[in-house]
C-alpha positions, 0 to 999 in steps of 0.5 A: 474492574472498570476504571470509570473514572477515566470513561472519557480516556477511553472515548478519546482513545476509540475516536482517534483509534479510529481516525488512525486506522481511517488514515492508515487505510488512506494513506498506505493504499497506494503501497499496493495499488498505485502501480496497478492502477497507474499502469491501467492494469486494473480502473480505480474503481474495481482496484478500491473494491478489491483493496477493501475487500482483502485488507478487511479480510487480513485484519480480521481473518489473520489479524493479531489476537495477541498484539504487542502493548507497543509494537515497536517495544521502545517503553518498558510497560513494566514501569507503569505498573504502579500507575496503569491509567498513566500508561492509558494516557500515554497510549491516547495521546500517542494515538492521537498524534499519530492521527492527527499527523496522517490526517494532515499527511494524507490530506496534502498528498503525502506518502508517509510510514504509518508504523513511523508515525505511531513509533513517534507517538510512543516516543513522544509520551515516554519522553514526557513520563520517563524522560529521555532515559526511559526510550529503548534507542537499541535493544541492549545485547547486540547484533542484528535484533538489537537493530531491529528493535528500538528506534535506530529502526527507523533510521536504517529502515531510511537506507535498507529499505529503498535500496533493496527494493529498488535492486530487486525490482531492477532485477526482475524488471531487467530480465522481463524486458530482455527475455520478454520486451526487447525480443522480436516477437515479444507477446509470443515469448511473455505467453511461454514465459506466463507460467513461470511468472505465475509460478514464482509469484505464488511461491513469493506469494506463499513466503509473504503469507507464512513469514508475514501474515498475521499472528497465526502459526503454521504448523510447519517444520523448517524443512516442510515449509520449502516443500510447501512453497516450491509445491504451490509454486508449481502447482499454480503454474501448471493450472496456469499453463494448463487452461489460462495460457490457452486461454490467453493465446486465443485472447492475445494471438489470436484477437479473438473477441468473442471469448469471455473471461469464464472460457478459461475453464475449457483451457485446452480445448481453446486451441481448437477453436477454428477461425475467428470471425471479424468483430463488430464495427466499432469493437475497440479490442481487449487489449488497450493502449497503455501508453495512451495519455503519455508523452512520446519522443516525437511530442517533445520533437515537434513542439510548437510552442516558443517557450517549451511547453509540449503539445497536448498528447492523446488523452483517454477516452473520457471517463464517466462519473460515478456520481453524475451531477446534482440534480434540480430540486428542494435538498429534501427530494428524492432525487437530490437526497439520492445524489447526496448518498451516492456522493457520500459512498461513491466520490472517493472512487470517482476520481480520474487517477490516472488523469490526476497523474498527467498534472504536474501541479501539486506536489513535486509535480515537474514535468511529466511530459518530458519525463514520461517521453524519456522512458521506453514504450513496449508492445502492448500485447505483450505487456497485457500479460502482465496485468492479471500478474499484477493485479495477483501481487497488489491483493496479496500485498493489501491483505499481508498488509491489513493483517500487519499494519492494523496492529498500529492502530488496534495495538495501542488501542487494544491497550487503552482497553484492556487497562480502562476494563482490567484496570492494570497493565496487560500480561508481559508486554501482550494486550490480548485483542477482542474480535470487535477490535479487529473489525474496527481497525479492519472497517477503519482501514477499509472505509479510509482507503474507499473514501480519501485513498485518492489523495495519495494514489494521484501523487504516486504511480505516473508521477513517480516514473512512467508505468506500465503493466510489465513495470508495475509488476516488476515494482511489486514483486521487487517490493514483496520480494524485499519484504520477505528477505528482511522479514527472514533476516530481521530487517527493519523495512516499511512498505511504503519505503519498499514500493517508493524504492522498487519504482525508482530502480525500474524507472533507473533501468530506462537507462536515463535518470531524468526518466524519474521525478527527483522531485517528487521522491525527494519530497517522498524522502522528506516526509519519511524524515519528519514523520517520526519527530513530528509525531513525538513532538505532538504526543510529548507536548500533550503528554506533558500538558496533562501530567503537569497541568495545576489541579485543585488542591495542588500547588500552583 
């Protein structure tokens, strides 16, 4: 039975659901791609298209079919069994908090927790129906799950999260630069070492997908599921080591220019190429500078200026619009009317986001120049090696991610619609998910992230701490690493708080702490803490502007 008298809940409900998966996708992009993308491992553009892509195709593919009524289970549904449409109400005005308060988080820049954001939203709007009493603070009964549900979550999440990460990531990254970085022949001793690291990576890979990837189960036994991931593991990297690494010693070793990315499939036979002729005047080489644009040492040294402001260091070749400028002529033009839709599909990605990350306006910006000379620079052959690693882990990452962190937006939503076209409570504490549910939250993320990703992406990644490929691959893995340990220890851990922590423990191993911008994760830190009440206050005061609003007929 329809509740047709609350048509216009359910309106609401779409149209901030929307927003809050728009903002989703917008603002925890960065999680994922703001290594890869400040470390030149990937342009901004083809980082987008592949975000899009594979966040889309989590929500749908192994998105939640069954999605918890609140994730977070912090509201007992069962109380409103006498009154569903109050539950409805309650589902919108939290979605609508939460929406509004990552609209304003993303639009000043600010990287925050979404799942905080929609846990304050249902706080908030029980507060106001049930009182303070009427929150699940701990899970009743104890020991670690008692941790991992309720709101005490969140504040452990504040400490677990970062510190992890950031051992972990400090971890991986310390034993790349001794056994890799700081060794006499450094791209030699990364290619042997290529294999291992593709081999590790998908069996973390693998871990992340079976233990944190959707609602789906794998028909595995606890004992197979070891077997599957040391077989893949292994598996991938003898394939790797079979025709990727030849591939890559011609490339890198060797420099020679005129293999394209398609030769990889003759693996072997690559080393019997004969000599490599000299490349075409102007030829820049595959492998770029990825220190370019950075201050150095010798840039601080030599500064002319009195009052201590650095000369300009080498800046990247100049980067071609996507766009181009609007040309002349009536708005009703073809030329114009075509300049127009380009800038509505393309300007999101027509940002310079490593430029972005050398201002030290904004937030917490301080001063990049004079943090980005304290961090060592490495050989770039051999942190070459590193960007298809990379670009392998921030994929995984946007797909776990838009199979997981959909559900914050479509769960409440999922909700609202269940009980406007059921007319009572979902089963238990389960709203079952139609397809089209999931295409929307998935379509939401995937055009927040196109469109508006950019404002977070230029606040992190150089602006954070120096990256570069090796950097950036030790800061993801770190992340993913954290991710799947707690998931199989029952740990609360956001994403954001994991990447935000793993950046800080391999800016720390350049063994000077004014190497990171203490500013900027302060400011990291503090939008952490105002998320959650934030997002309560505004769905609270809603809440109890509707329920104790004056009615006809009622007394005043």
């Amino acid at each position: 039975m329809v509740l047709s008298e609350y048509n216009y809940l359910f309106v609401i409900g779409t149209f901030f659901a929307g927003l809050d998966a728009f903002n989703i996708g917008a603002n925890d992009v960065a999680n994922a791609w703001a290594t890869a993308v400040g470390s030149q491992s990937i342009s901004y553009l083809h980082a987008m298209m592949l975000a899009a892509v594979m966040e889309f195709s989590g929500a749908v593919g192994v998105g939640a079919r069954v999605a918890d009524t609140i994730r977070t289970k912090i509201v007992d549904t069962e109380q409103f069994a006498d009154a569903p449409g109050l539950l409805m109400l309650g589902m919108v005005c939290a979605v609508t908090a939460s929406a509004v308060y990552l609209t304003f988080a993303t639009k000043v820049g600010l990287p925050v927790s979404t799942t905080h954001s929609i846990m304050g939203g249902v706080i908030g709007f029980g507060i106001a129906a049930l009182g303070v009493n009427g929150i699940q603070w701990v899970e009743p009964g104890g020991g670690m799950k008692a941790l991992n549900s309720g709101v005490v979550q969140v504040f452990l999440a504040w400490i677990i999260a970062p510190c992890l990460a950031g051992v972990f990531a400090a971890t991986i990254f310390s034993i790349t630069k001794f056994a890799v970085l700081l060794r006499r022949n450094p791209a030699m001793r990364g290619l042997f070492l290529v294999p291992v690291y593709f081999g590790v990576t998908a069996s973390l890979i693998v871990m992340l997908l079976v233990w944190k990837g959707g609602s789906y189960e794998i028909a595995l036994t606890d004992a197979q599921i070891p077997v599957v991931i040391v077989c893949v593991g292994l598996g991938w990297a003898a394939l790797v080591a079979t025709f990727f690494v030849p591939w890559l010693y011609r490339v890198v070793i060797r420099e020679d220019w005129q293999l394209r990315w398609y030769h990889v499939l003759q693996g072997p036979f690559l080393l019997r190429r004969g000599d490599v002729p000299p490349p075409p005047e102007g030829y820049q080489g595959r492998v770029r500078d990825f220190y370019a644009g950075h201050a150095t040492k010798e840039d601080v040294e030599s500064q002319g200026a009195k009052d201590g402001s650095l000369t300009e260091p080498a800046q990247p070749p100049p980067r071609k619009s996507l766009v181009g400028p609007k040309p002349e002529g009536a708005w009703y033009a073809g030329p114009v009317l075509f300049w127009w839709f380009k800038f509505a599909v393309l300007r999101g990605v027509d940002q310079d986001i490593v430029g972005a990350q050398h201002d030290d306006g904004g937030l917490a910006g301080g001063n990049l120049d004079e943090m980005h000379a304290r961090a060592a620079r490495y050989d770039n052959r051999a942190e070459y090696l590193y960007t298809f690693l990379q670009v392998m882990t921030a994929a995984t990452a946007s797909f776990v991610h838009g199979a997981n962190d959909v559900s914050n937006a479509i769960g409440p939503y999922a909700t609202i619609f269940q009980v406007w076209n059921d007319g009572r409570l979902p089963a238990g504490d389960k709203a079952s998910v139609p397809v089209w549910i999931l295409v929307f939250g998935g379509g939401g993320i995937a055009i927040g992230l196109w469109t508006y990703g950019y404002r977070i992406m230029r606040n992190l990644g150089n602006k954070v701490t120096l990256h570069s490929p090796s950097r950036g691959f030790s800061m993801e893995l770190g992340s993913a690493f954290t991710i799947i340990f707690a998931t199989r220890m029952s740990l609360p851990v956001s994403t954001t708080q994991c990447i935000t922590g793993a950046t800080v423990g391999v800016g720390l191993c350049n063994g000077d702490w004014r190497a990171i911008n203490w500013r900027m994760v302060a400011w990291i830190y503090a939008g952490w803490f105002i998320t959650l009440p934030t997002a309560a206050i505004l769905s609270g005061s809603l809440m109890a502007f509707v329920i104790n609003a004056p009615r006809w007929g009622g007394q005043i």
